[in-house]
C-alpha positions as CSV (number, residue, x, y, z in Angstrom):
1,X,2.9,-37.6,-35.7
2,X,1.5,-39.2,-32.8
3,X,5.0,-38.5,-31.1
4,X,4.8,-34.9,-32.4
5,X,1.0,-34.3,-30.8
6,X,1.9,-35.8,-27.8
7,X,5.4,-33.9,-26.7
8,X,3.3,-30.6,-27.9
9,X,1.1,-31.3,-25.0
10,X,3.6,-31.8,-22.8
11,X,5.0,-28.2,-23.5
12,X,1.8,-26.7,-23.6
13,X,0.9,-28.1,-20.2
14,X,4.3,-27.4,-18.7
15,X,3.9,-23.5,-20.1
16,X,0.5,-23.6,-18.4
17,X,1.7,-24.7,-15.0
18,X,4.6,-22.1,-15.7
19,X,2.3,-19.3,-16.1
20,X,0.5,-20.4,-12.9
21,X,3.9,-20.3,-10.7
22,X,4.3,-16.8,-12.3
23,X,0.9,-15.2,-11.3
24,X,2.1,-16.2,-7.8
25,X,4.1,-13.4,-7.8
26,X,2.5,-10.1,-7.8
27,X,5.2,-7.8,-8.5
28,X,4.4,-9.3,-12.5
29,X,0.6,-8.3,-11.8
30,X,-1.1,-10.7,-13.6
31,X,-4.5,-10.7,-12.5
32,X,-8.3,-11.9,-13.7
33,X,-9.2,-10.3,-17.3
34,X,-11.1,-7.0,-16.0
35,X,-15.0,-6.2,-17.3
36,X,-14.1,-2.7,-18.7
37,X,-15.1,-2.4,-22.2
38,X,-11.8,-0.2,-23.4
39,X,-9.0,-0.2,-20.9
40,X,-7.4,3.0,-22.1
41,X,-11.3,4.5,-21.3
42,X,-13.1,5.3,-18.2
43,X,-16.1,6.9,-17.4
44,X,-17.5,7.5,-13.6
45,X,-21.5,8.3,-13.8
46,X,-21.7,8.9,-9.9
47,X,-18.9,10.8,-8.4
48,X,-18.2,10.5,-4.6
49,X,-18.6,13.0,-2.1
50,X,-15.5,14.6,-1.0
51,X,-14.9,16.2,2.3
52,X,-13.2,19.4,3.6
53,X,-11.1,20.1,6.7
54,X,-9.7,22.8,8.3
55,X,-5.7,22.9,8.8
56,X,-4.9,22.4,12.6
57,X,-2.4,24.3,14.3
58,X,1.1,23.3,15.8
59,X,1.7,21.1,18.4
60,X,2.8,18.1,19.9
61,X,2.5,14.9,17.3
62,X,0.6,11.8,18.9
63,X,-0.2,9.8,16.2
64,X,1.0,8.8,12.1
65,X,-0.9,7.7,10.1
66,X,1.0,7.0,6.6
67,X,-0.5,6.5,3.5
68,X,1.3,4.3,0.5
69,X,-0.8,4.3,-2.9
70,X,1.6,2.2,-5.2
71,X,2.3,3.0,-7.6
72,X,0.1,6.3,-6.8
73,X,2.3,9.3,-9.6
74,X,0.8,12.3,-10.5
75,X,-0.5,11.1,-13.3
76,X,-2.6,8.3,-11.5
77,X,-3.9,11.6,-8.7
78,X,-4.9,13.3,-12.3
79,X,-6.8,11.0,-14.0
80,X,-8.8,10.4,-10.7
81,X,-9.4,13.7,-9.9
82,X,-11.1,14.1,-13.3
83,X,-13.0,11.1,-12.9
84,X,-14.5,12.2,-9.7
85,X,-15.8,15.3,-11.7
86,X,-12.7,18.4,-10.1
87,X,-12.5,16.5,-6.3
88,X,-10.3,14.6,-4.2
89,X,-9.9,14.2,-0.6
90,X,-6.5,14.8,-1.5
91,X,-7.2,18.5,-2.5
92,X,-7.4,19.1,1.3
93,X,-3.7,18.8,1.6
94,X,-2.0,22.5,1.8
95,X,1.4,21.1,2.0
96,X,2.9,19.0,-1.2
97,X,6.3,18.4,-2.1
98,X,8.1,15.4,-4.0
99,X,9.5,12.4,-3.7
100,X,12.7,10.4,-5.7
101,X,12.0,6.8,-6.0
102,X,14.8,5.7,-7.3
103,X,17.0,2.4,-5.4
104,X,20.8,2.1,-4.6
105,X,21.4,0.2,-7.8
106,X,18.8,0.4,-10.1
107,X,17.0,3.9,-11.7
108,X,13.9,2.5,-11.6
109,X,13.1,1.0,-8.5
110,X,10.4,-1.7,-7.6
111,X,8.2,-1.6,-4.1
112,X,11.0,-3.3,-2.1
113,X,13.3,-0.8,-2.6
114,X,11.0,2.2,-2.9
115,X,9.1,0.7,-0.1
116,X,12.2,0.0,2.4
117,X,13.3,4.0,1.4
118,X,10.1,5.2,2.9
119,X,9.9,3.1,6.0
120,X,13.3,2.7,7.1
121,X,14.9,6.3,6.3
122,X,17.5,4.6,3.8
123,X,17.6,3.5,0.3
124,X,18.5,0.2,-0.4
125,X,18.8,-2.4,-3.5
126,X,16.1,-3.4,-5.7
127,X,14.2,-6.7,-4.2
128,X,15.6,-5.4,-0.7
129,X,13.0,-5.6,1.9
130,X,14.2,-3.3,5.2
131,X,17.4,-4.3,5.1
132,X,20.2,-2.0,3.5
133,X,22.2,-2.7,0.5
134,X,25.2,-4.1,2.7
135,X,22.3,-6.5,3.9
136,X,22.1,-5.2,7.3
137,X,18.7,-5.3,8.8
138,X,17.3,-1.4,9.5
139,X,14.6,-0.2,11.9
140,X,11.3,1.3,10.4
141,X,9.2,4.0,11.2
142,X,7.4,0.6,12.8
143,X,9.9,-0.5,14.6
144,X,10.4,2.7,16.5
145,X,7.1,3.7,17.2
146,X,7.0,0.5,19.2
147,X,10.2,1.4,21.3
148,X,8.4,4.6,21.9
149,X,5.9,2.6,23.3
150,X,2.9,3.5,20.4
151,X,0.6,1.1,19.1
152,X,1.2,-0.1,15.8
153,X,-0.6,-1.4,12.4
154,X,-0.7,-2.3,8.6
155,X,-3.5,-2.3,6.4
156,X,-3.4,-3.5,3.0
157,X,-5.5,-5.1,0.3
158,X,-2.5,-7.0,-1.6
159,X,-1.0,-10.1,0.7
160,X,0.3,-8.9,3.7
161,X,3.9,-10.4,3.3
162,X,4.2,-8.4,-0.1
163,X,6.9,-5.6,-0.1
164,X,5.4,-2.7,1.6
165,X,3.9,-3.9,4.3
166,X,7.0,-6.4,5.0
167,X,9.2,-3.3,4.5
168,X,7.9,-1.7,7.8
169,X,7.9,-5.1,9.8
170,X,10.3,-7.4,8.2
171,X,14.2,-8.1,6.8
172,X,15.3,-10.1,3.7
173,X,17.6,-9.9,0.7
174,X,14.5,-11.4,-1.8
175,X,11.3,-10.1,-1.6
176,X,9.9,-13.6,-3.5
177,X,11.1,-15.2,0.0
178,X,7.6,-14.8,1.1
179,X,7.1,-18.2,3.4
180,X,9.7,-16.8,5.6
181,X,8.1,-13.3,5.4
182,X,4.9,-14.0,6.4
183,X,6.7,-16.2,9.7
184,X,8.6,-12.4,10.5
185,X,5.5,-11.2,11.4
186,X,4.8,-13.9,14.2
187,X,6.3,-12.4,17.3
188,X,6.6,-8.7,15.9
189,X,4.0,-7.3,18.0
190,X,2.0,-5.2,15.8
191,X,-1.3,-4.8,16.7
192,X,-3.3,-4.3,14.1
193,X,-2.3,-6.7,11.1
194,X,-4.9,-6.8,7.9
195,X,-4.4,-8.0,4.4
196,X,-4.2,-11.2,2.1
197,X,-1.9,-14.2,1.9
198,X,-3.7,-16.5,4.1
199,X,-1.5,-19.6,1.9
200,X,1.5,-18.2,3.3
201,X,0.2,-18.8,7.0
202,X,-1.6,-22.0,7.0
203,X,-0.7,-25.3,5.4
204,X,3.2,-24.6,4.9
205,X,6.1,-26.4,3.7
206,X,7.8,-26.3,6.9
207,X,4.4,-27.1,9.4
208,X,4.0,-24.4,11.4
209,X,0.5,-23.1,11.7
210,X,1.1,-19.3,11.8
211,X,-2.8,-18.3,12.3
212,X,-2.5,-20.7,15.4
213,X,0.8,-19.0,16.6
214,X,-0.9,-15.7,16.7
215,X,-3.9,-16.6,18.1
216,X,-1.4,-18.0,21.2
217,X,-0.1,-14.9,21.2
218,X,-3.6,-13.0,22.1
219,X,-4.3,-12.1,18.3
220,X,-8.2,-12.2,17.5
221,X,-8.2,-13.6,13.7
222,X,-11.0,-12.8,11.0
223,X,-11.0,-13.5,7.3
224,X,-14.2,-11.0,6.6
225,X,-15.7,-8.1,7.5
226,X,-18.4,-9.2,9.5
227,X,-15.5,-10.6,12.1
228,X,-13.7,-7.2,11.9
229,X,-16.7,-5.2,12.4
230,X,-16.8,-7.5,15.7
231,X,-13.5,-6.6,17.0
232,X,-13.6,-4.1,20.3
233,X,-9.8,-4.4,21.1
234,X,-6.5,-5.3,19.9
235,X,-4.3,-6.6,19.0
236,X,-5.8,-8.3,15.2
237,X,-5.0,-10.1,12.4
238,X,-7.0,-10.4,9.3
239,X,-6.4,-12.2,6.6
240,X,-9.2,-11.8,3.5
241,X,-8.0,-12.9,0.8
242,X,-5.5,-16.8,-0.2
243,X,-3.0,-14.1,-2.1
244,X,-4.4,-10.6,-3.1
245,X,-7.5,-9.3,-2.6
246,X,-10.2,-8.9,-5.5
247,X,-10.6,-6.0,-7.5
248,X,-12.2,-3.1,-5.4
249,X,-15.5,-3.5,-7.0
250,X,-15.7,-7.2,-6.1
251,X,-14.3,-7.3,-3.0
252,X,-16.3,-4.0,-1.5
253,X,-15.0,-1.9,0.7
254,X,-12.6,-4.2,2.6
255,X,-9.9,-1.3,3.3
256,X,-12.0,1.7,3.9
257,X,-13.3,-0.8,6.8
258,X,-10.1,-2.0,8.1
259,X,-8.7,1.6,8.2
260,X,-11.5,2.9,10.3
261,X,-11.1,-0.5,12.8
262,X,-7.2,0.3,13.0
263,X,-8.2,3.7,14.3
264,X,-10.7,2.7,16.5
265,X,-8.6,-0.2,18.0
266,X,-5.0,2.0,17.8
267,X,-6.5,4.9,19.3
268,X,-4.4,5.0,22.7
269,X,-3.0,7.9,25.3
270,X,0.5,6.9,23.8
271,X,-0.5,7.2,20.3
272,X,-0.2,4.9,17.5
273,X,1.8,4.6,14.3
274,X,-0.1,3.3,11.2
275,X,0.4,2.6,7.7
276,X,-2.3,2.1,5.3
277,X,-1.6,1.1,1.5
278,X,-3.5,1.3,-1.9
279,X,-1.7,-1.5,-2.6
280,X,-3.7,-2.3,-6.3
281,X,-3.6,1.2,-7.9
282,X,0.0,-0.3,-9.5
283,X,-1.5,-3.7,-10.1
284,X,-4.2,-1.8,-12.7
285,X,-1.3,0.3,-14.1
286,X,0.9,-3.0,-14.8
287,X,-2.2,-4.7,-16.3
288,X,-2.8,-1.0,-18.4
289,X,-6.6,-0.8,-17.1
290,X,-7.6,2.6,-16.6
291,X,-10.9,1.8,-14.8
292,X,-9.8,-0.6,-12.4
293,X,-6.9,1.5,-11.8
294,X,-9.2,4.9,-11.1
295,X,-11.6,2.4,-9.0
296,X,-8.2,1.5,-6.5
297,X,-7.4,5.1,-6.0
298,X,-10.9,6.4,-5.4
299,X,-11.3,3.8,-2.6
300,X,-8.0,5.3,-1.6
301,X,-9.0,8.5,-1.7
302,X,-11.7,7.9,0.5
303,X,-9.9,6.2,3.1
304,X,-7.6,9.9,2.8
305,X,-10.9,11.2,3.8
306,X,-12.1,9.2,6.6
307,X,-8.0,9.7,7.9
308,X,-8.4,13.7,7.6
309,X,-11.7,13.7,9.6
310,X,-10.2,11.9,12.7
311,X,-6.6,14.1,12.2
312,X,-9.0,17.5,12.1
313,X,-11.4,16.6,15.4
314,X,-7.9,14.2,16.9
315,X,-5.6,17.7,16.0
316,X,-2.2,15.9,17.3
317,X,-2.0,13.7,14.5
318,X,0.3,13.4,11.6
319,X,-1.1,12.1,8.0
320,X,1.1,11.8,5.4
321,X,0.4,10.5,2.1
322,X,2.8,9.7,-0.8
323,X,3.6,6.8,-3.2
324,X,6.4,4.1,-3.5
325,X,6.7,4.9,-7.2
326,X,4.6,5.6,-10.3
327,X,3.6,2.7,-12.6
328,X,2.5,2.3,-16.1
329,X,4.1,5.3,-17.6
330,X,0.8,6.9,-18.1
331,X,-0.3,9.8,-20.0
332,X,-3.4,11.6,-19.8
333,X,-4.6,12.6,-23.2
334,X,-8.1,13.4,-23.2
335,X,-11.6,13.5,-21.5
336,X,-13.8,16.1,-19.7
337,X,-14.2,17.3,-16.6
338,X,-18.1,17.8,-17.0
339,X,-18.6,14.2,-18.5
340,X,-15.8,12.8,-15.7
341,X,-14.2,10.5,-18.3
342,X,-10.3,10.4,-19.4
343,X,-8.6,8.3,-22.8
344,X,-5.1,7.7,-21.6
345,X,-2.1,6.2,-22.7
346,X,0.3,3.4,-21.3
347,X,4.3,3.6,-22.6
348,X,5.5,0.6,-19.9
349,X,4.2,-2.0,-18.1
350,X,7.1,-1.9,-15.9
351,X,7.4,1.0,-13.3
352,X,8.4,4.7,-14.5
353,X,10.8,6.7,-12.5
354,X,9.4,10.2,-12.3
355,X,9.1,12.2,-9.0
356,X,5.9,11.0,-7.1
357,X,3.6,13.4,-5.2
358,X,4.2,14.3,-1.3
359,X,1.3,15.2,0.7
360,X,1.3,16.1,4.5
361,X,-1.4,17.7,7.1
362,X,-1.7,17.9,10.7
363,X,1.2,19.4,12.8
364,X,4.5,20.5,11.2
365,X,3.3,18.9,8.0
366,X,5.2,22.2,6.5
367,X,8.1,19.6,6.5
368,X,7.0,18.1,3.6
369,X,7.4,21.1,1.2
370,X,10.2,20.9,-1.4
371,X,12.0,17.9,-3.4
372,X,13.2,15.0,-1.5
373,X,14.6,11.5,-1.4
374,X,12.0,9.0,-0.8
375,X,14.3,8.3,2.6
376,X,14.2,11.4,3.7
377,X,10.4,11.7,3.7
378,X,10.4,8.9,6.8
379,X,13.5,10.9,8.1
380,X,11.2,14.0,8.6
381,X,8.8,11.8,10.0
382,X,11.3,9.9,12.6
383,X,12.1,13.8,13.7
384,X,8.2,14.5,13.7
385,X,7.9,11.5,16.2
386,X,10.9,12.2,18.3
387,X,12.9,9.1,17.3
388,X,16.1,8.7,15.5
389,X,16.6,6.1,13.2
């Protein structure tokens, strides 16, 4: 018996450590239990104020700014417009098309792929990140802006060698490669770098001190928001966060913040190419929590807001705004408008593979209208820019 007692702690410790190595990897999304009483139930008391622009004419396109909510469907827009009591910053957007999400060899596609798609004008394999699926490294929207000679950033709130962000800056056949992701963005000259995943840049298996190597290379580093509201000039790196940030309503308003600094230190005669992504709205909708999930797209929407006011006074500046792909199979099912509250339904806790929402303003953003492949959304955006892929 003693035996018996003894191995089953072994195995229970081993499944333990197991699960610990798995939460690692955030493309599972297992996260801290959330303080939402039903997670099929939200209710927002104070809705946000929204703001309205005009639509700008025409002209020459000096800046994009592209915004990724993952895992960011129509359903996820829905629910939060409801919540928010009829109003999104999003409802300022004229022009709206669709987007397929779907990779070179799988129907449903993860944020590697659907990522890679949207940044490199080229679908790929499932777990690729900007590389195609003969494993030839691609160019991104990133990569040209540079050769253009535009200033360049990321903003995210998951960690910052996770597949979206690496798919604009980084190659690899495995998107779990992350050590060796994180190292990609040492020497790729983007100036304005925010996110987590401070483990993967300090204290590494191989020795090198990546936060060190950056600073050589003229980056100012900050791990908080008092350090970035510091910053005058590029080019930056922030790492927040060990891994992934906190929940929105923990970790404040970390990404609203960073996307205004990115604009601020971006802002150049040449222009500037950014991407900015809700990286958590999927995390919510893999873990089936409505409110966190509405609380990730509202700060979202917001930072859609803050965008549209400097594209409106800026007027030669391109936002575009669409998703990776949807998450959570979600279905809204009831609520009210007047009472800003939904009841909702989750069928997977994988990723679904409807069409996800295209939005575009600023000039030319008429583009945008119609059905397309998630590649050819950054293909009209390489034209927009005057670069070829």
């Amino acid at each position: 018996m003693r035996k018996l007692i003894i191995s089953l702690l072994a195995i229970g410790q081993a499944v333990c450590m197991l699960a610990q190595q798995v939460d690692q990897g955030r493309d599972l999304s297992k996260y801290a239990d959330d303080k939402f009483e039903k997670d099929d139930k939200y209710k927002v008391d104070t809705p946000y104020q929204t703001v309205s622009v005009a639509q700008v004419p025409a002209g020459e396109i000096k800046n994009v700014i592209f915004l990724i909510g993952d895992g960011m469907g129509v359903e996820q827009v829905s629910c939060g417009w409801v919540l928010n009591g009829g109003h999104l910053n999003l409802d300022n957007f004229k022009v709206a098309g669709y987007s397929r999400t779907y990779a070179v060899d799988k129907l449903i596609t993860d944020s590697s792929a659907g990522g890679t798609g949207l940044a490199c004008g080229k679908k790929t394999n499932y777990g690729y990140i900007g590389i195609d699926a003969d494993k030839n490294p691609m160019k991104s929207l990133l990569h040209l802006a540079q050769e253009k000679g535009m200033k360049t950033g990321v903003a995210v709130t998951c960690r910052i060698n996770d597949a979206t962000p690496a798919d604009f800056v980084c190659h690899s056949p495995d998107r779990h490669e992350e050590a060796n992701i994180a190292a990609q963005f040492v020497g790729s000259g983007v100036d304005f770098i925010t996110g987590g995943g401070r483990q993967f840049w300090e204290n590494r298996e191989d020795g090198r001190d990546l936060i060190k190597e950056m600073k050589g290379l003229g980056y100012t580093f900050v791990e908080d928001l008092e350090g970035l509201k510091k910053v005058k000039n590029g080019p930056v790196l922030g790492l927040f966060a060990p891994l992934d940030m906190d929940p929105v309503l923990d970790r404040g308003p970390v990404l609203e913040e960073c996307a205004k600094k990115a604009i601020e230190v971006l802002d150049n005669e040449k222009g500037f190419f950014l991407m900015i992504e809700g990286s958590q709205i999927d995390d919510w909708a893999h873990r089936h929590k409505v409110g966190h999930m509405a609380e990730e797209l509202f700060e979202f929407d917001r930072i859609i807001g803050e965008v549209l006011k400097f594209a409106e006074k800026d007027g030669h500046t391109l936002v575009v705004v669409t998703a990776d792909h949807a998450t959570g199979g979600l279905t809204l099912i009831k609520g009210s408008l007047e009472e800003r509250e939904v009841k909702v339904h989750f069928s997977t806790k994988g990723h679904n593979g409807i069409v996800v929402p295209v939005f575009a303003y600023g000039p030319h953003c008429e583009e945008f209208m119609g059905v397309h492949e998630n590649a050819e959304v950054s293909q009209i955006i390489a034209k927009l820019m005057g670069v070829q892929f």
